[in-house]
N, C-alpha and C positions, 0 to 999 in steps of 0.2 A: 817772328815774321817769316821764317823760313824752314819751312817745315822739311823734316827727313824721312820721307816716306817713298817707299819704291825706287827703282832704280832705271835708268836711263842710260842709252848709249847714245856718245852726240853723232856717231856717223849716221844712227837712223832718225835722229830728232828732228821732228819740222815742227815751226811755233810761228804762231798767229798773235799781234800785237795790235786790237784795235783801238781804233779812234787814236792813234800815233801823236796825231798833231808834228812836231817837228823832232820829236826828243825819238830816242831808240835805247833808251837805259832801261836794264831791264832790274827790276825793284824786288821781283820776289821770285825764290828758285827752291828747286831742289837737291840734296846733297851736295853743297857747296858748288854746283853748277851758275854760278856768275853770269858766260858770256849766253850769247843769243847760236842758235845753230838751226840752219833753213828757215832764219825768218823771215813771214812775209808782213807787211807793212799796210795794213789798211786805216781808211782817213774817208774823210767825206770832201773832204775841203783838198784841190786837184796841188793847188800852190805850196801844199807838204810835200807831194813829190811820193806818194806813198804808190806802193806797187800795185795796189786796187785799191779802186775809190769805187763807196758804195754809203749808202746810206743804211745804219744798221736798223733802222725802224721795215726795211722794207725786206720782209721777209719771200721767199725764201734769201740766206746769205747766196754769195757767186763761188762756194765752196765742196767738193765731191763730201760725201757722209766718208768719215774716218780718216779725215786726213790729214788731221794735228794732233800732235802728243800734248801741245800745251797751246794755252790760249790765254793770254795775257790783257786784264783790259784795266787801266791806272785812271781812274778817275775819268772815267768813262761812261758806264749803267746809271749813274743817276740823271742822265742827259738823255735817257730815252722813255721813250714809251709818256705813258702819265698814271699821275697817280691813282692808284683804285682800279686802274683797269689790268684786269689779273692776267685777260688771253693775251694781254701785250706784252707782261710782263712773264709768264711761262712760256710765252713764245719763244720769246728772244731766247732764253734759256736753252728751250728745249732745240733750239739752232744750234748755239754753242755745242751742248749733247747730242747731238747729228755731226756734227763735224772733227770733234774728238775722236779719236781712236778711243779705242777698248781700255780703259783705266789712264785715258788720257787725263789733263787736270786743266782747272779753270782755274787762275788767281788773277784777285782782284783787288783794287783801293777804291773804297767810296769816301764820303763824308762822313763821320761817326755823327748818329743820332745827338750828341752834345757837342756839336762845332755850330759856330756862327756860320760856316760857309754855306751850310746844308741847304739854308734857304736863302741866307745873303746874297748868292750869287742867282740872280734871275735867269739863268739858262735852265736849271734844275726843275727836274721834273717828277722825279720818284725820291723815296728812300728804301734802302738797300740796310738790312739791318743784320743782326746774328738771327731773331727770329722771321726774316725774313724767308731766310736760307732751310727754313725748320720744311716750308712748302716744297723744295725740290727732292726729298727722299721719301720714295715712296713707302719705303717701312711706317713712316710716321702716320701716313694717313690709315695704315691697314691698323696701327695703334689706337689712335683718335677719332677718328670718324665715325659718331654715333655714340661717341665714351665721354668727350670734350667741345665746346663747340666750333673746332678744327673746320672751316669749309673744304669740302670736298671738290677739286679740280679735276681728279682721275678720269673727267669724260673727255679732255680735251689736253690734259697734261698726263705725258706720258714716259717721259725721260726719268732718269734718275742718277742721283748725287749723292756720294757722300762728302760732308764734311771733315775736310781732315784738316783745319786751321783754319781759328777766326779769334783777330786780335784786336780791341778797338781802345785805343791811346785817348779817346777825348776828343782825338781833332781829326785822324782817319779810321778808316775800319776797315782794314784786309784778312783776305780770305781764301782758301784754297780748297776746291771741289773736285772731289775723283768723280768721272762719268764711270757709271757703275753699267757695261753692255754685256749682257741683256738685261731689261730692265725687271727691275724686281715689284713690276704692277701686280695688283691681284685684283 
């Protein structure tokens, strides 16, 4: 769950920890980096006390393009968007890759496709899966698209990911995205 890729200085680290809710632990890092360093705290809900309150359905985010190293969201992206709707669901994405820096990284905890919570808990609204994650790199679609029957997003999705860590226990599924800038569309 904690991937050792690239390297980081915490004097120039800023990180982004949405949907907060009340907690501030941070679950997943890089080369043994534990604490939190220029985080900012975003929530929907005003009574967290989070340093921006925004709703992440309503795009654009209240964030300049490149301005986090990391972007932390715990059981958070299954509570947006809805299911089947793809420009919701590459949006939001493609927000997060506007607001990372240059090989910044996204890590994330959803529900693992084999937990009772996924759909047990009636807030849930998408599934976030390993081949979910297959749609944010665009090498894949220059692979598939016309080979597989891969749909094709390239007209409206335009960021790009790689994965570099996805682990799913049964009961979560976390995951780690390098924004790949510039992107590698064709």
């Amino acid at each position: 769950m904690r991937p050792t890729v690239g390297s980081r200085t915490a004097q120039t680290m800023t990180e982004l920890l949405l949907g907060c809710g009340s907690r501030a632990k941070k679950l997943l890092w890089l080369n043994g980096k534990k604490e939190w360093a220029g985080l900012v705290r975003l929530d929907i809900e005003a009574s967290h006390k989070p340093d921006v309150i925004h709703d992440l359905n309503v795009l654009p985010w209240p964030f300049d393009e490149d301005q986090f190293n990391e972007i932390h969201a715990y059981e958070v992206l299954e509570h947006l968007g809805q299911q089947g709707d793809a420009r919701a669901f590459l949006g939001q994405f493609a927000e997060a890759w506007r607001i990372l820096k240059p090989d910044g990284f996204l890590f994330a905890t959803c529900p693992s496709v084999n937990s009772a919570w996924l759909w047990g808990d009636p807030s849930h609204r998408r599934v976030v899966s390993a081949e979910t994650l297959y749609f944010l790199s665009q090498p894949n679609y220059t692979r598939e698209v016309g080979v597989t029957p891969m749909s094709d997003f390239r007209s409206f999705y335009q960021a790009d990911f790689e994965c570099e860590m996805s682990e799913d226990d049964g009961i979560s599924f976390s995951f780690a995205l390098r924004a790949i800038k510039p992107s590698r569309i064709s």
